[in-house]
C-alpha positions as semicolon CSV with decimal commas, in nm:
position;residue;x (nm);y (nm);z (nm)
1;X;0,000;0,000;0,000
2;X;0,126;0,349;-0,116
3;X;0,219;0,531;0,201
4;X;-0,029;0,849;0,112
5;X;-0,278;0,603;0,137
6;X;-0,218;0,462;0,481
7;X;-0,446;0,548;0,792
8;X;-0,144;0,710;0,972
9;X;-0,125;0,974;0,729
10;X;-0,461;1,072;0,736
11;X;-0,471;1,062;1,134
12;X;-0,173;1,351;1,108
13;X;-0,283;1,663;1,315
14;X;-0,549;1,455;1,496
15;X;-0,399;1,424;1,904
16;X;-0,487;1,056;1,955
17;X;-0,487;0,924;1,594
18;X;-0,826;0,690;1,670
19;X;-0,715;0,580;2,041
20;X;-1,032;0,767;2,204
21;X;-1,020;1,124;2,392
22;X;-0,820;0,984;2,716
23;X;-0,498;0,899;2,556
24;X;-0,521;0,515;2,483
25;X;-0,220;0,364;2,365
26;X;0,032;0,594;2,468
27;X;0,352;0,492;2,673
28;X;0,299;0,165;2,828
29;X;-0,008;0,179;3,055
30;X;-0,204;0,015;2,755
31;X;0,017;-0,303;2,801
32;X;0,060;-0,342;3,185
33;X;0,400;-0,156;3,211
34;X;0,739;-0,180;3,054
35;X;1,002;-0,480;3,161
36;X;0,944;-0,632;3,476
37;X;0,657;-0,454;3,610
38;X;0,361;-0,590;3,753
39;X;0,552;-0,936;3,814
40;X;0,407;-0,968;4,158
41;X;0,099;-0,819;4,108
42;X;-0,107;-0,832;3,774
43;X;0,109;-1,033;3,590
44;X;0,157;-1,332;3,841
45;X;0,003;-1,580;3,694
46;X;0,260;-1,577;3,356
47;X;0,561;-1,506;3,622
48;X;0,442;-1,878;3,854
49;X;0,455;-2,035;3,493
50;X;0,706;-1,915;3,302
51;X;0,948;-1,822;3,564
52;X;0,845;-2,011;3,874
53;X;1,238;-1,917;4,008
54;X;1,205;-1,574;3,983
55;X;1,207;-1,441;4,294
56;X;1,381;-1,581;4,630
57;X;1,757;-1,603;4,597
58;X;2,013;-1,857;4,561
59;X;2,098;-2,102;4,814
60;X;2,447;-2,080;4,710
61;X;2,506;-1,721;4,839
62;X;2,414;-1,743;5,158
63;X;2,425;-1,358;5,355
64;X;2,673;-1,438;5,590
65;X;2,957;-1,616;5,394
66;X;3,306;-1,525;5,436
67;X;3,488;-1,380;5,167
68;X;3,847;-1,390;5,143
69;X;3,924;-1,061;5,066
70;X;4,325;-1,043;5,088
71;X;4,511;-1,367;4,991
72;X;4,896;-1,429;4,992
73;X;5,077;-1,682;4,844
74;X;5,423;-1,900;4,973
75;X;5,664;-1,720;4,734
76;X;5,502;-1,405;4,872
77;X;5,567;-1,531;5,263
78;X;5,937;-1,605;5,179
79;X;6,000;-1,294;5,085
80;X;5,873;-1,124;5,382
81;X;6,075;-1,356;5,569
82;X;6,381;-1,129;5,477
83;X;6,218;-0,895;5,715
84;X;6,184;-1,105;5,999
85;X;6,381;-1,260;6,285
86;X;6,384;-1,597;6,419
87;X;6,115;-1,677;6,734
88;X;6,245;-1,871;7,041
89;X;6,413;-2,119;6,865
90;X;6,704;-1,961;6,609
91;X;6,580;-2,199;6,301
92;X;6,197;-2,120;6,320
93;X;6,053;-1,828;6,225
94;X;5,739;-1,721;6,297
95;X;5,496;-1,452;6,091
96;X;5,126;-1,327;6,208
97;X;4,946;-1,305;5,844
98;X;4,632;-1,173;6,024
99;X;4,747;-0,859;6,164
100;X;4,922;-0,806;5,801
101;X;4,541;-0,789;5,711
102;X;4,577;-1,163;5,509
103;X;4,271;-1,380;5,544
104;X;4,396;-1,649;5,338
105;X;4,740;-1,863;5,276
106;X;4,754;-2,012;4,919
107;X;5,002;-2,305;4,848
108;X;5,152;-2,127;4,515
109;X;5,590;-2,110;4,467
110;X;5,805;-2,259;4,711
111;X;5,981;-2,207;5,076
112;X;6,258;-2,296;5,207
113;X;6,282;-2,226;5,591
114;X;6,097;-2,418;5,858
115;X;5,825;-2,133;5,931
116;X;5,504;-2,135;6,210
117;X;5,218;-1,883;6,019
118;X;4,965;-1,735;6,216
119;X;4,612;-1,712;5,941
120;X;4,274;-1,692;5,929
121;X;4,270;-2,014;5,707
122;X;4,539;-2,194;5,467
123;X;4,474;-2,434;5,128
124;X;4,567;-2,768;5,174
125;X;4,837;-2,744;4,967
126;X;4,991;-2,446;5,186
127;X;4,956;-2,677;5,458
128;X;5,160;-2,979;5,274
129;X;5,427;-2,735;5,191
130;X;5,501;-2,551;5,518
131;X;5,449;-2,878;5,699
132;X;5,665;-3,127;5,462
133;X;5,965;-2,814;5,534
134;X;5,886;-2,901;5,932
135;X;5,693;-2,541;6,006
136;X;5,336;-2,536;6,134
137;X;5,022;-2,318;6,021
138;X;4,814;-2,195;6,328
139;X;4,444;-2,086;6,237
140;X;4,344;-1,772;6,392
141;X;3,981;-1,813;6,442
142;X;3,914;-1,498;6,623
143;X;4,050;-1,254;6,344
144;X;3,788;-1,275;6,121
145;X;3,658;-0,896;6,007
């Protein structure tokens, strides 16, 4: 159809172009709102069908997980040990990751010295390392933020 000849074009100049005097089909009111709208309220019926997992949340992320916020890893703990001297004993040394602000000890790179670590938690492969070498990881329970 020639576009002259359309209904649109003869509607021109006429406010509500056949919609009635209160503004019919204008923004979304016509359809129920735009997106998401109306999902628990007029359209709850097609939200329990089509998306019966909609709302609630995932059991997965629970609210009060910890997150590990700072990590470290071994070849990062041997070279603070340049900075540090030995506890009691001469041959072990001993370093507090949780006042450093580390939450967690990762197993990655190697160490050499027999070490005792003071951390919120370690990976299990931290632990093998620092305990095959003869050092010990303590968990610091209390030092959680």
């Amino acid at each position: 159809m020639a576009t002259r000849l359309r209904k649109s074009r003869k509607q021109r100049g006429s406010r509500y172009c056949g919609w009635g005097q209160i503004g019919q089909h204008r923004q979304s009111g016509s359809r129920g709102g735009v997106g998401a709208a109306g999902k628990h309220k007029h359209f709850w019926i097609r939200t329990v069908i089509e998306e019966p997992n909609h709302f609630g949340h995932s059991t997965l992320n629970s609210h009060n997980r910890s997150l590990v916020t700072k990590w470290a890893n071994l070849r990062d703990v041997s070279s603070m040990l340049a900075l540090l001297k030995p506890a009691e004993k001469e041959t072990e040394f001993e370093l507090n990751l949780s006042e450093m602000g580390i939450d967690k000890l990762l197993g990655g790179g190697i160490i050499d010295k027999s070490i005792v670590v003071r951390v919120r938690s370690a990976s299990e492969k931290a632990r093998k390392k620092i305990e095959s070498i003869g050092g010990k990881i303590l968990v610091d329970e209390h030092s959680s933020h």
